[in-house]
C-alpha positions as CSV (number, residue, x, y, z in Angstrom):
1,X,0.0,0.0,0.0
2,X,1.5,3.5,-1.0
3,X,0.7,6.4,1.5
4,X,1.2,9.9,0.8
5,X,1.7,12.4,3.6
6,X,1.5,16.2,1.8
7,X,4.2,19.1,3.0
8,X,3.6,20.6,6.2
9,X,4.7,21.0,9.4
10,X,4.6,17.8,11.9
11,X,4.3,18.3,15.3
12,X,7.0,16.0,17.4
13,X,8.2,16.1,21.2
14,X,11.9,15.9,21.5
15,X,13.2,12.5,22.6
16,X,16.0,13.3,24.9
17,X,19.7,12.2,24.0
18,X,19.0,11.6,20.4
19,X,20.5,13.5,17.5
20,X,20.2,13.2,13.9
21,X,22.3,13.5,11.3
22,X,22.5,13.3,7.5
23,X,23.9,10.0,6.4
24,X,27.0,9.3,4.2
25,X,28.8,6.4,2.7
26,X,31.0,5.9,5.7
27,X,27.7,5.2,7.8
28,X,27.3,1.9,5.8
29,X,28.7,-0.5,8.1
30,X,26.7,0.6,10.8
31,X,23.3,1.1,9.2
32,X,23.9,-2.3,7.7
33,X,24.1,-3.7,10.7
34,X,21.0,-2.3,12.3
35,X,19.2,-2.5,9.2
36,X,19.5,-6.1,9.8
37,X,18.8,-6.4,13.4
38,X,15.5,-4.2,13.0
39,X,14.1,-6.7,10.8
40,X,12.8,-10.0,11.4
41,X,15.0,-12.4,10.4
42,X,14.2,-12.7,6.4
43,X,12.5,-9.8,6.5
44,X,14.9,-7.5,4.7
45,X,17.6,-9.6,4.8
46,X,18.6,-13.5,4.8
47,X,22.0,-12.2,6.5
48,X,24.1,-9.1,7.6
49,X,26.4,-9.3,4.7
50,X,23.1,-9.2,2.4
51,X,21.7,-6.4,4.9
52,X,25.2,-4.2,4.2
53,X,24.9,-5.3,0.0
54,X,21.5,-3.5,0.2
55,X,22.8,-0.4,1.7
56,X,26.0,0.2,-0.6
57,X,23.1,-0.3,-3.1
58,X,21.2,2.6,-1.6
59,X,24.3,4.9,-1.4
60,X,24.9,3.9,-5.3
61,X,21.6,5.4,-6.3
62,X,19.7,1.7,-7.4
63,X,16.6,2.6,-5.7
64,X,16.9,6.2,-6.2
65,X,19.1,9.2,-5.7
66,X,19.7,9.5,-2.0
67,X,18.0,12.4,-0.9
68,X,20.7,13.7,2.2
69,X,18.7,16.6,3.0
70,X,15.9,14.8,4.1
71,X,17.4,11.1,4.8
72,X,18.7,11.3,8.4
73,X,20.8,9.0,10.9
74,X,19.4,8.6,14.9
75,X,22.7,8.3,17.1
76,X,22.4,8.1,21.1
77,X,26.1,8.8,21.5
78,X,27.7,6.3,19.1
79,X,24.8,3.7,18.6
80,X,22.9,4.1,15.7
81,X,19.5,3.8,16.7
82,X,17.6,4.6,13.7
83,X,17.1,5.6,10.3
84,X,15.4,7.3,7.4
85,X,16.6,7.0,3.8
86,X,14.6,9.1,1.5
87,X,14.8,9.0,-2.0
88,X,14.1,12.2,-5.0
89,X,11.8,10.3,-6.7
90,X,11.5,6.0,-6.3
91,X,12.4,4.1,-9.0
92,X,9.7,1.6,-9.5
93,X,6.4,2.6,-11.8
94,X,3.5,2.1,-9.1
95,X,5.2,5.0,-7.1
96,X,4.3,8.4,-6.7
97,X,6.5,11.0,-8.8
98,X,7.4,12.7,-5.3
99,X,10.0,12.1,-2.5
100,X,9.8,7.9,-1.2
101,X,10.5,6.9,2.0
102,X,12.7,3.5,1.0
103,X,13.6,3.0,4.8
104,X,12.1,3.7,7.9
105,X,13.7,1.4,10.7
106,X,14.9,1.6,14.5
107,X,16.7,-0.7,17.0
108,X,14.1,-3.0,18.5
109,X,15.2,-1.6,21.7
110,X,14.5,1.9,21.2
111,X,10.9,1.2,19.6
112,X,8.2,3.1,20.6
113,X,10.4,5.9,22.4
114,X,9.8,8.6,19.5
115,X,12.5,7.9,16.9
116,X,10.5,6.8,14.1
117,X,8.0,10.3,14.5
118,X,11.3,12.1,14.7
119,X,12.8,11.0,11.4
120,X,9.5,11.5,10.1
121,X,9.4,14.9,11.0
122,X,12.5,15.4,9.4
123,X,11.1,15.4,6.3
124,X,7.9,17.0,6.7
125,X,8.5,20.4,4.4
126,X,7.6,18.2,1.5
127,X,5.8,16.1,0.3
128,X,6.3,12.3,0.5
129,X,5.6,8.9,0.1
130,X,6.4,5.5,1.1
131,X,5.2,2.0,1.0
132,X,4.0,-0.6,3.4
133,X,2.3,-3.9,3.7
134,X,-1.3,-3.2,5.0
135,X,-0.9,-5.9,7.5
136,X,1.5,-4.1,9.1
137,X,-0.9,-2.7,12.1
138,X,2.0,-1.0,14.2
139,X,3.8,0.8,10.9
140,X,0.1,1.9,9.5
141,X,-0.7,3.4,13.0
142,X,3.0,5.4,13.1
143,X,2.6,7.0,9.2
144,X,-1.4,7.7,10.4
145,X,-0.4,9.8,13.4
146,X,2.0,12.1,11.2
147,X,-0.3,12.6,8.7
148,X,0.2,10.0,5.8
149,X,-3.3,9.1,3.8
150,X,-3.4,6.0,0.8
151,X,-2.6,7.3,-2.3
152,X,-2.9,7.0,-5.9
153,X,0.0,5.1,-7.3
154,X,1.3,6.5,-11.0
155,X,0.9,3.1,-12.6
């Protein structure tokens, strides 16, 4: 299911000891590794190696140009505890011609502390889209409370 969320300001509380930051190539091996562990296991992933494969293949632009101005990296200190990689335009024809959400993900152990609406927020001056199964009760519920509706798909 594609949701669309249009620009606009999104209203988030702080969550205390968390910074972000843009990503970059040298933040692979980490958000390989937690991109992997967020994930049940086959999920995204069979393994960690397959986990870090996908990511050198986000930084090289195969599902998109990385957007760094909106994509952004959740550190507590130095453990990455989330992520939000956000594409110019996704490159698969039943997407939206807008900015895509390919990644949303935190550590299991800092779920439900505010992250995920943080990232989010991160990218609210525009607008964007991302996809996700509708089974996924917990995800729908997060993308609801900031403001993403269903939306038409281009193909």
């Amino acid at each position: 299911m594609i949701l669309i969320r249009p620009a606009g300001a999104v209203a988030t509380a702080p969550v205390p000891d968390v910074e972000l930051r843009p990503p970059s190539a040298d933040d692979a091996v980490a958000l390989g590794r937690l991109y992997f562990e967020a994930y049940d296991p086959g999920v995204a992933s069979a393994t960690e190696a397959e986990a870090l494969d996908d990511i050198h293949r986000t930084f090289d632009g195969e599902y998109g140009v990385l957007d760094t101005a909106l994509s952004r990296l959740a550190w507590m200190g130095d453990e990455l505890v989330g992520a939000l990689l956000v594409v110019e335009r996704a490159p698969w024809p039943d997407t939206p011609d807008c900015r895509f959400v390919i990644e949303l993900f935190t550590a299991r152990n800092h779920r439900r502390s505010g992250i995920a609406k943080l990232l989010l927020a991160e990218c609210s001056a525009v607008e964007v889209a991302l996809r996700v199964q509708e089974t996924n009760a917990p995800a729908l519920a997060l993308y609801r409370s900031v403001g993403f509706q269903p939306g038409l798909t281009a193909g």
